[in-house]
C-alpha positions as a Markdown table, in Angstrom:
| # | Residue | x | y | z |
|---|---|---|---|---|
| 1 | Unk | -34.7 | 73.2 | 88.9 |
| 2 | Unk | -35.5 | 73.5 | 85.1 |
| 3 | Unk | -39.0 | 74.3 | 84.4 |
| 4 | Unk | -38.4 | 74.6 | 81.0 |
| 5 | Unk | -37.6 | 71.5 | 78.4 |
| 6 | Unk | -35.5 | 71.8 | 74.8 |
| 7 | Unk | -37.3 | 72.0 | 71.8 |
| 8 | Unk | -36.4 | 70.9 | 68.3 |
| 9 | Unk | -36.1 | 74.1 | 66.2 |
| 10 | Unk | -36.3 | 72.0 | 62.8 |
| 11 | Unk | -35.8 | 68.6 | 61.5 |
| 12 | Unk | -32.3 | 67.8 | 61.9 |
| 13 | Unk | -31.6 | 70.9 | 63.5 |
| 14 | Unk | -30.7 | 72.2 | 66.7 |
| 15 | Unk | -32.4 | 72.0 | 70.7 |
| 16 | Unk | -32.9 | 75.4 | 71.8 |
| 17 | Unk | -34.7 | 75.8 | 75.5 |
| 18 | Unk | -38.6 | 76.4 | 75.3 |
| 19 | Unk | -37.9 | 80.5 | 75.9 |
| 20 | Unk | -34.4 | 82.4 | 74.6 |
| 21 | Unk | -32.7 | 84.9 | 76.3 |
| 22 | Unk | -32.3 | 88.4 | 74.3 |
| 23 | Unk | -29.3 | 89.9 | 75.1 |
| 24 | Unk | -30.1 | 92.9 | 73.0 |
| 25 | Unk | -30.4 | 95.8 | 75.8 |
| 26 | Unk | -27.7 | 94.3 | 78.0 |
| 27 | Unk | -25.5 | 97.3 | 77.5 |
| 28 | Unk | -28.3 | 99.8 | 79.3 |
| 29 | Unk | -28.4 | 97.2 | 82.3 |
| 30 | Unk | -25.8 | 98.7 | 83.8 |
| 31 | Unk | -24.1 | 94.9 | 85.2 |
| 32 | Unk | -20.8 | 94.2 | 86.2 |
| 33 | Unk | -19.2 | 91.0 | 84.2 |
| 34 | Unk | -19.6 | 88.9 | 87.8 |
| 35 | Unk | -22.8 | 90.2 | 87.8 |
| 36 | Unk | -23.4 | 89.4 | 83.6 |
| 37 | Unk | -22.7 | 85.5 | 84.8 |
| 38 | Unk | -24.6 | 85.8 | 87.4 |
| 39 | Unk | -27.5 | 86.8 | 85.4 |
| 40 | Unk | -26.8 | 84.1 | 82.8 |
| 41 | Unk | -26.6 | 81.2 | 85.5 |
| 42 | Unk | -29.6 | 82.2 | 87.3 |
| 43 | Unk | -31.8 | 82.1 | 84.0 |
| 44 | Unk | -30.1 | 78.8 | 83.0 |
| 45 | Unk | -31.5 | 77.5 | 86.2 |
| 46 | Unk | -34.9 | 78.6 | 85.1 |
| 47 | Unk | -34.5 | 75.9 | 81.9 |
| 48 | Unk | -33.4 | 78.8 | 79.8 |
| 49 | Unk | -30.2 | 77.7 | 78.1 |
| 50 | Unk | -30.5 | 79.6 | 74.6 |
| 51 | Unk | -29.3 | 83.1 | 74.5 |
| 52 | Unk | -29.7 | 86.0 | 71.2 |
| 53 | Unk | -27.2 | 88.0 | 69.7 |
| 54 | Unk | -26.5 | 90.2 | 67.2 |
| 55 | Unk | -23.7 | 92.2 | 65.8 |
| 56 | Unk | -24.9 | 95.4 | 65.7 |
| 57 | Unk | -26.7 | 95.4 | 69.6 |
| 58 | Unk | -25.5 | 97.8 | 71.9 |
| 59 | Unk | -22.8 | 100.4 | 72.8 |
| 60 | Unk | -20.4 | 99.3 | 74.1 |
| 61 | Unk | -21.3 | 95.7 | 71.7 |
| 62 | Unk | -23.8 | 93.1 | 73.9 |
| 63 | Unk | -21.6 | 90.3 | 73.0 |
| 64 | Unk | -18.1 | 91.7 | 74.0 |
| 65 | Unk | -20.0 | 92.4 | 77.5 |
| 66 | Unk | -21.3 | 88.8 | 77.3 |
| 67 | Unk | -17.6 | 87.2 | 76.4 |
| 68 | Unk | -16.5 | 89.0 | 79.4 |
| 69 | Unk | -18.8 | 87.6 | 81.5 |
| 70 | Unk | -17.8 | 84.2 | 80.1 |
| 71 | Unk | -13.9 | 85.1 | 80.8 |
| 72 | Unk | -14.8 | 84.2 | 84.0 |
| 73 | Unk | -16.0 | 80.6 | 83.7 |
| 74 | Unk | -15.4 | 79.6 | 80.8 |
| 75 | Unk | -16.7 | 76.0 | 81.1 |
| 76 | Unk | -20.4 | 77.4 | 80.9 |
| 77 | Unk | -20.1 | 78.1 | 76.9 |
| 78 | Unk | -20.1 | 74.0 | 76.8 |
| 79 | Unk | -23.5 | 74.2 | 78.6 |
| 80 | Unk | -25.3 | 76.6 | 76.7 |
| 81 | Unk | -26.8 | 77.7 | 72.6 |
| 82 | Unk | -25.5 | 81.0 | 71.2 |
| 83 | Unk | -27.6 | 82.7 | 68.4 |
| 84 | Unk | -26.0 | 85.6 | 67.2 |
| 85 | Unk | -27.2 | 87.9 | 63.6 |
| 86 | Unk | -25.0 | 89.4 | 60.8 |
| 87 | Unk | -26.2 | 91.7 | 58.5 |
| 88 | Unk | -26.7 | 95.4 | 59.7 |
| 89 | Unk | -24.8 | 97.9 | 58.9 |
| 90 | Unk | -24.5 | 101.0 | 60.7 |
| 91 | Unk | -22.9 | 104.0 | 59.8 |
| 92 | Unk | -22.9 | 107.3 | 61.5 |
| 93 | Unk | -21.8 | 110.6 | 59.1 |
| 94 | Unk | -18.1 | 110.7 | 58.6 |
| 95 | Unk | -16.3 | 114.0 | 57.6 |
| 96 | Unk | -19.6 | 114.7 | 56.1 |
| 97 | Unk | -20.0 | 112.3 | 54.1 |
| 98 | Unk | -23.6 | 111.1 | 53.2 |
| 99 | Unk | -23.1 | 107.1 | 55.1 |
| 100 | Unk | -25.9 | 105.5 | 55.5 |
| 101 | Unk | -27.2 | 102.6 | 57.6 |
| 102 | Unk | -27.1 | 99.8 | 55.0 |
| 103 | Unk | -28.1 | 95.7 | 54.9 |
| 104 | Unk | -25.2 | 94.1 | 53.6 |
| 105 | Unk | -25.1 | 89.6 | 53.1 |
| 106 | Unk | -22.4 | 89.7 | 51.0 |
| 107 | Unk | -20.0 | 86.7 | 51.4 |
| 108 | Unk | -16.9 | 88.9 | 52.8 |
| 109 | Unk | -19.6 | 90.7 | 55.0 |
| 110 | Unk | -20.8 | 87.5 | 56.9 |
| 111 | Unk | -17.6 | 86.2 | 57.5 |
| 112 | Unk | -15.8 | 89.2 | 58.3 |
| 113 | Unk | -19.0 | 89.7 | 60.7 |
| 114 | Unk | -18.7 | 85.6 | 62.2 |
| 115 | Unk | -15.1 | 86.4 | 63.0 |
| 116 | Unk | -16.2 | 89.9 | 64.6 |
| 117 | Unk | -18.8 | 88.1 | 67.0 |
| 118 | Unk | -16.3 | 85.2 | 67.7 |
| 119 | Unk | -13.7 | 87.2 | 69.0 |
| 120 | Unk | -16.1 | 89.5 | 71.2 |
| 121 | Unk | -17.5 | 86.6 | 72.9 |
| 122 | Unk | -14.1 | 84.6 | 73.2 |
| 123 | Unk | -15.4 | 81.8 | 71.8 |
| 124 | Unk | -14.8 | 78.9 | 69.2 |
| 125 | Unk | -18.0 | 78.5 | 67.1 |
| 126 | Unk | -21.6 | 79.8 | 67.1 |
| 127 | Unk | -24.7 | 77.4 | 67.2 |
| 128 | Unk | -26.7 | 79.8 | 64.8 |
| 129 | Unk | -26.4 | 82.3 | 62.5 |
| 130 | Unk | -28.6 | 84.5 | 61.3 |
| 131 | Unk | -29.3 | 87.1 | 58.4 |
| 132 | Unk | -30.9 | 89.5 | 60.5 |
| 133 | Unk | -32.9 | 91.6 | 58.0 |
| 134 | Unk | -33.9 | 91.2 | 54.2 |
| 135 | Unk | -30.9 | 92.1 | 51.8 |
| 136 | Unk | -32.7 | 93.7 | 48.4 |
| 137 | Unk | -28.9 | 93.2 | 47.0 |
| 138 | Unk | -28.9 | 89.8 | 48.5 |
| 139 | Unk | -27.2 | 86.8 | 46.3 |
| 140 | Unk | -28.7 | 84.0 | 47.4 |
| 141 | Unk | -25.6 | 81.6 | 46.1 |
| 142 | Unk | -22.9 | 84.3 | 47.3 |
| 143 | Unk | -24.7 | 84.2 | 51.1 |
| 144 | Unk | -24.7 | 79.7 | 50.6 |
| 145 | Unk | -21.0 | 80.2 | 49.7 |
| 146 | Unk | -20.7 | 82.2 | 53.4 |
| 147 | Unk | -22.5 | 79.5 | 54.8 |
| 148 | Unk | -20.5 | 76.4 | 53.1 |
| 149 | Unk | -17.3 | 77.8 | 53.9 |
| 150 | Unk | -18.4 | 78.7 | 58.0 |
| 151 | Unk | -19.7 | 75.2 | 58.4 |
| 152 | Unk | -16.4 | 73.6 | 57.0 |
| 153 | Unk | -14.4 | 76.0 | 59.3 |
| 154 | Unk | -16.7 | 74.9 | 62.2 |
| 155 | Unk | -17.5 | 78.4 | 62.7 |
| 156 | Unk | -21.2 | 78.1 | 62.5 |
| 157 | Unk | -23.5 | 74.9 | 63.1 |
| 158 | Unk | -26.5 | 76.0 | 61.7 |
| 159 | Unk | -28.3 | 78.7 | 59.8 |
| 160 | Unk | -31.5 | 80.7 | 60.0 |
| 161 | Unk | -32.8 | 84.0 | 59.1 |
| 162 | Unk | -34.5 | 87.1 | 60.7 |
| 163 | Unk | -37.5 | 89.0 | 59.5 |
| 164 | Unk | -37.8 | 87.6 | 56.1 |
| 165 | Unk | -41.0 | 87.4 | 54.2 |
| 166 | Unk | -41.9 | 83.4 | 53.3 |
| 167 | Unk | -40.6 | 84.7 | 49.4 |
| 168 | Unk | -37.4 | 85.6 | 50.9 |
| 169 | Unk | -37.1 | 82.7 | 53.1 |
| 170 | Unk | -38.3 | 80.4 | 50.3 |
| 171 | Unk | -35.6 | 82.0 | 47.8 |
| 172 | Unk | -32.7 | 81.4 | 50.2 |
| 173 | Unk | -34.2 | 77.6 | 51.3 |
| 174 | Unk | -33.6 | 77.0 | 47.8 |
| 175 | Unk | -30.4 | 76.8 | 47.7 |
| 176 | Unk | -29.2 | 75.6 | 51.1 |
| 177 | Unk | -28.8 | 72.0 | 51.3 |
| 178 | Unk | -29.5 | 72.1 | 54.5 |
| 179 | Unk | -32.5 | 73.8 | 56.8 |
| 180 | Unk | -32.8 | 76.9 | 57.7 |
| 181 | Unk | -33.2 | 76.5 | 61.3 |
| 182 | Unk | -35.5 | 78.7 | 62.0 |
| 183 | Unk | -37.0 | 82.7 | 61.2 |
| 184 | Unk | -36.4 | 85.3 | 64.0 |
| 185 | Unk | -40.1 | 87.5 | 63.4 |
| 186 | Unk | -41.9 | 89.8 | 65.5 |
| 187 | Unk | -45.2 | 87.8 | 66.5 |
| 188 | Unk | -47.4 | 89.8 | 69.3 |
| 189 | Unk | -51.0 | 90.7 | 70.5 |
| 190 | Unk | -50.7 | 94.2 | 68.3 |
| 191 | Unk | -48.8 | 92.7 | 65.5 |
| 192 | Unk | -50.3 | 89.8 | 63.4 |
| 193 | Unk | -48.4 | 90.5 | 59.9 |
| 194 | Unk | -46.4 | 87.0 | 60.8 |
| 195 | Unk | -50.2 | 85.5 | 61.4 |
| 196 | Unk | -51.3 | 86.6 | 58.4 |
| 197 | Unk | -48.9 | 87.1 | 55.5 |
| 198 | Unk | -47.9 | 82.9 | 55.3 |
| 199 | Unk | -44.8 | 83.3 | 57.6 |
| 200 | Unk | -46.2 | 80.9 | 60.3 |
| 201 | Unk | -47.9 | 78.6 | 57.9 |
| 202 | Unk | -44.9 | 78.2 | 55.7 |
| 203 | Unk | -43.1 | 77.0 | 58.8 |
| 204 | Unk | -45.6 | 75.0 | 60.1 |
| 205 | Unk | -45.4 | 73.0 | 57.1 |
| 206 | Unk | -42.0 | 72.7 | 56.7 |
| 207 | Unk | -41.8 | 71.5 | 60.9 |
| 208 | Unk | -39.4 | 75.0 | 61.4 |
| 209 | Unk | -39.9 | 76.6 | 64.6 |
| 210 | Unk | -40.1 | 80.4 | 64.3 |
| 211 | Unk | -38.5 | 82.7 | 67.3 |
| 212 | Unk | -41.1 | 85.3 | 68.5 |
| 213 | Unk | -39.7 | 88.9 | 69.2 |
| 214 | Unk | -41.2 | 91.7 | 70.5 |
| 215 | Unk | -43.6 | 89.6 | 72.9 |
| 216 | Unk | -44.4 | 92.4 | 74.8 |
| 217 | Unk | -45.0 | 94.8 | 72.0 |
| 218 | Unk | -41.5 | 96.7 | 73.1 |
| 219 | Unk | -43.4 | 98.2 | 76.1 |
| 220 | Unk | -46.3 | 99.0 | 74.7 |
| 221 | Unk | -48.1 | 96.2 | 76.1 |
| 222 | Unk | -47.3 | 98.5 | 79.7 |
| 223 | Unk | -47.2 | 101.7 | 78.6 |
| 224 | Unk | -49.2 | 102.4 | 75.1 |
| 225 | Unk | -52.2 | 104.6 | 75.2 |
| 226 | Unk | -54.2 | 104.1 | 72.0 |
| 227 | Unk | -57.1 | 102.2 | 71.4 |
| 228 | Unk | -56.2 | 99.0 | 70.3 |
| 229 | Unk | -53.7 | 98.4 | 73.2 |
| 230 | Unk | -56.5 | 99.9 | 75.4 |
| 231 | Unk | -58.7 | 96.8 | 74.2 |
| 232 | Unk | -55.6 | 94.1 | 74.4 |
| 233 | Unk | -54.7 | 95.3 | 77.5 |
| 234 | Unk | -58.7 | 94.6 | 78.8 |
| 235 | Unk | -58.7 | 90.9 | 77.1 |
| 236 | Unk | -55.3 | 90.3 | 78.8 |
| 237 | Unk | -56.6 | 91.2 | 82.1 |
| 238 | Unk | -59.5 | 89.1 | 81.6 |
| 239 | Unk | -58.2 | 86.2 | 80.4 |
| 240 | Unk | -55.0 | 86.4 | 82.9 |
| 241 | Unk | -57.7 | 86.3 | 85.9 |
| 242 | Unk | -59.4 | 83.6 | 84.5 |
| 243 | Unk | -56.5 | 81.6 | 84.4 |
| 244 | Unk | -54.6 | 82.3 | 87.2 |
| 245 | Unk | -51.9 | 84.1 | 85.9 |
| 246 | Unk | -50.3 | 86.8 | 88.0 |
| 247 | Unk | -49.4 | 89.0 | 85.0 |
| 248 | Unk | -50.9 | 90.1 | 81.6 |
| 249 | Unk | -47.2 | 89.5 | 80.3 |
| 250 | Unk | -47.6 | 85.9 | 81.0 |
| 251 | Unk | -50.7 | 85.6 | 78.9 |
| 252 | Unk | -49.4 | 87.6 | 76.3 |
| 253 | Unk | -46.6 | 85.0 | 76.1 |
| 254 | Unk | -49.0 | 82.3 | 76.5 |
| 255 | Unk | -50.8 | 83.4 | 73.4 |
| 256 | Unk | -48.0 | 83.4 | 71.1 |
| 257 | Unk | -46.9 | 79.8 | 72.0 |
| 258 | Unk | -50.2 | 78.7 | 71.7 |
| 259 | Unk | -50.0 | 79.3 | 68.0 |
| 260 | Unk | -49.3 | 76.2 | 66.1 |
| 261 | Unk | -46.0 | 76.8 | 64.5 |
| 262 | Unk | -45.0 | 76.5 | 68.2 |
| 263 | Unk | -43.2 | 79.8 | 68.2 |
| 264 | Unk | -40.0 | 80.0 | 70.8 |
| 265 | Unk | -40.3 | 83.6 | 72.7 |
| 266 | Unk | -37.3 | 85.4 | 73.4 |
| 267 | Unk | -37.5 | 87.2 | 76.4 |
| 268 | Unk | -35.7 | 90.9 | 76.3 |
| 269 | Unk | -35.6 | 91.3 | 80.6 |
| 270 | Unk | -32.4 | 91.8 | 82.6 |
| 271 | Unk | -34.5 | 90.8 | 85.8 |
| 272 | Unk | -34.3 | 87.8 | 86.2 |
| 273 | Unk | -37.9 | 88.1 | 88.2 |
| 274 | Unk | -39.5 | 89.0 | 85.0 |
| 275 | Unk | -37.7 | 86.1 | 83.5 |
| 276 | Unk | -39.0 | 83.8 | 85.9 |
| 277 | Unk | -42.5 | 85.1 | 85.3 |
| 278 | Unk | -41.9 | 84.5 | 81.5 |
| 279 | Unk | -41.0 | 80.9 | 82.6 |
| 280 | Unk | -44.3 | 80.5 | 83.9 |
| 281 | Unk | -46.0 | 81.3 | 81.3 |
| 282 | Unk | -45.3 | 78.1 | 79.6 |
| 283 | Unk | -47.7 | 76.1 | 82.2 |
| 284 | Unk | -50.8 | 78.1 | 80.9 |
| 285 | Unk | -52.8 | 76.9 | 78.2 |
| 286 | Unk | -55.5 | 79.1 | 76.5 |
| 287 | Unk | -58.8 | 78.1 | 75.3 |
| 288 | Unk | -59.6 | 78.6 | 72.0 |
| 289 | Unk | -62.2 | 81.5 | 72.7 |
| 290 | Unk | -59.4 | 83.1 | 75.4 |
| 291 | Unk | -57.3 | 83.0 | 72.4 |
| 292 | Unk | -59.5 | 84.6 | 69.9 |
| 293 | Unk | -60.8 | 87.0 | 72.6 |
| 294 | Unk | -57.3 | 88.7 | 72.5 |
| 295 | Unk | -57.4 | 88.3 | 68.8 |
| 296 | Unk | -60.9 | 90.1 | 68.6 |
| 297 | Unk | -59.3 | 93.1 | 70.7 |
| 298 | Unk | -56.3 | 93.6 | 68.8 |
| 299 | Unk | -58.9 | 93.5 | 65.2 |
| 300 | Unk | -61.6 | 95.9 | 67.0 |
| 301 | Unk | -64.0 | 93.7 | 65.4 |
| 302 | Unk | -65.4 | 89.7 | 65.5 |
| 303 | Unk | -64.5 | 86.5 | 63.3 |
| 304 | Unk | -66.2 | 87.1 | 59.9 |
């Protein structure tokens, strides 16, 4: 049974589920393809229907294990929303030559970089594209003119970006006709850049949902020693006793929807029990002192 409902992303956009999948670490899972499905049908049952690519995740690539995974039922693209990210560019050293990593949007890039992603997956079209980080040689009309032509094509049905600043995001907004759907940023108990640099408010007032990454702080919600997780990690605990959650993960989730931009969390789990828990966590609501108690943790110091 879905626990879960679909959200708007923008207006006129597209439904994702309340939580997205992140299929960036699927190639350390260590999964068969029966068992890839398997994976994917269990957290659909959850309510979770909206799953996050990118080119450049994994070795062996995340999305040629996914499109194996789909080989084997095909039918199930039909019943689900596939993100994926262009953009990155990695190069390792060849013959010695000084490569480097590099960004690149460049029209040829992005569709050279669509057809890349839809042939790993096996599939037809892709429900949202996004620029996945700030180009500085970025032509705002050149990366339109990749859009234009994908969207006539029928390669792509919609358009967002990933870890742009609101400048950036404005800049590109102005000269797509249409929304960008959304902006993929990193929105946690440690990190409040997106809180406080106009990301959320810009979105809240253009109705544009942003996607929440990094929830958990990439572990160190678990695992970090220093003093400010020290003092999230305390809040967490509190606040998770006090309102019956059975993990501080949940809360931590919990306190990034609660934020009125009405971020969507992707969830970066290959258990689907942590999933589940993740699922949860959109049945807890915060107060507003709960939600400024983590807040005060993660400052080391009060409201002004």
């Amino acid at each position: 049974m879905s626990l879960v409902s679909n959200v708007l992303m923008s207006p006129e956009g597209p439904s994702f589920s309340a939580l997205v999948q992140g299929y960036w670490r699927m190639a350390e899972w260590g999964m068969s393809p029966q068992e890839r499905l398997t994976f994917l049908k269990s957290h659909m049952d959850l309510g979770i229907t909206t799953v996050d690519h990118a080119h450049v995740y994994g070795r062996p690539p995340c999305e040629t294990l996914f499109g194996e995974a789909l080989k084997i039922q095909p039918s199930i693209r039909d019943e689900i929303e596939i993100i994926t990210k262009c953009g990155i560019v990695p190069v390792p050293p060849v013959d010695g030559r000084p490569e480097v990593s590099h960004y690149n949007s460049s029209r040829q890039h992005i569709l050279d970089s669509v057809d890349l992603s839809l042939s790993r997956m096996g599939i037809e079209n892709i429900d949202v594209l996004l620029i996945h980080r700030p180009d500085w040689l970025m032509d705002a009309d050149e990366v339109v003119d990749a859009f234009d032509a994908l969207k006539q094509s029928g390669k792509v049905a919609h358009f967002g970006v990933s870890n742009f600043t609101p400048s950036q995001l404005a800049l590109l907004q102005s000269r797509v006709p249409d929304m960008l759907v959304t902006n993929q940023i990193e929105i946690n108990p440690f990190n409040l850049s997106a809180l406080e640099d106009g990301s959320l408010d810009m979105l809240q007032q253009a109705r544009v949902r942003p996607m929440a990454w990094s929830v958990l702080g990439g572990g160190r919600l678990f695992n970090g020693t220093d003093e400010q997780t020290l003092r999230v990690r305390t809040a967490l605990e509190q606040v998770a006793g006090e309102v019956g959650a059975s993990s501080i993960d949940q809360v931590a989730y919990a306190w990034v929807m609660a934020l009125p931009s009405k971020p969507v969390a992707l969830i970066g789990s290959g258990k689907i029990e942590r999933v589940a828990e993740a699922v949860e966590a959109t049945k807890i609501s915060l107060s507003h002192e709960q939600w400024y108690r983590i807040w005060v943790a993660s400052k080391g110091h009060g409201v002004a």
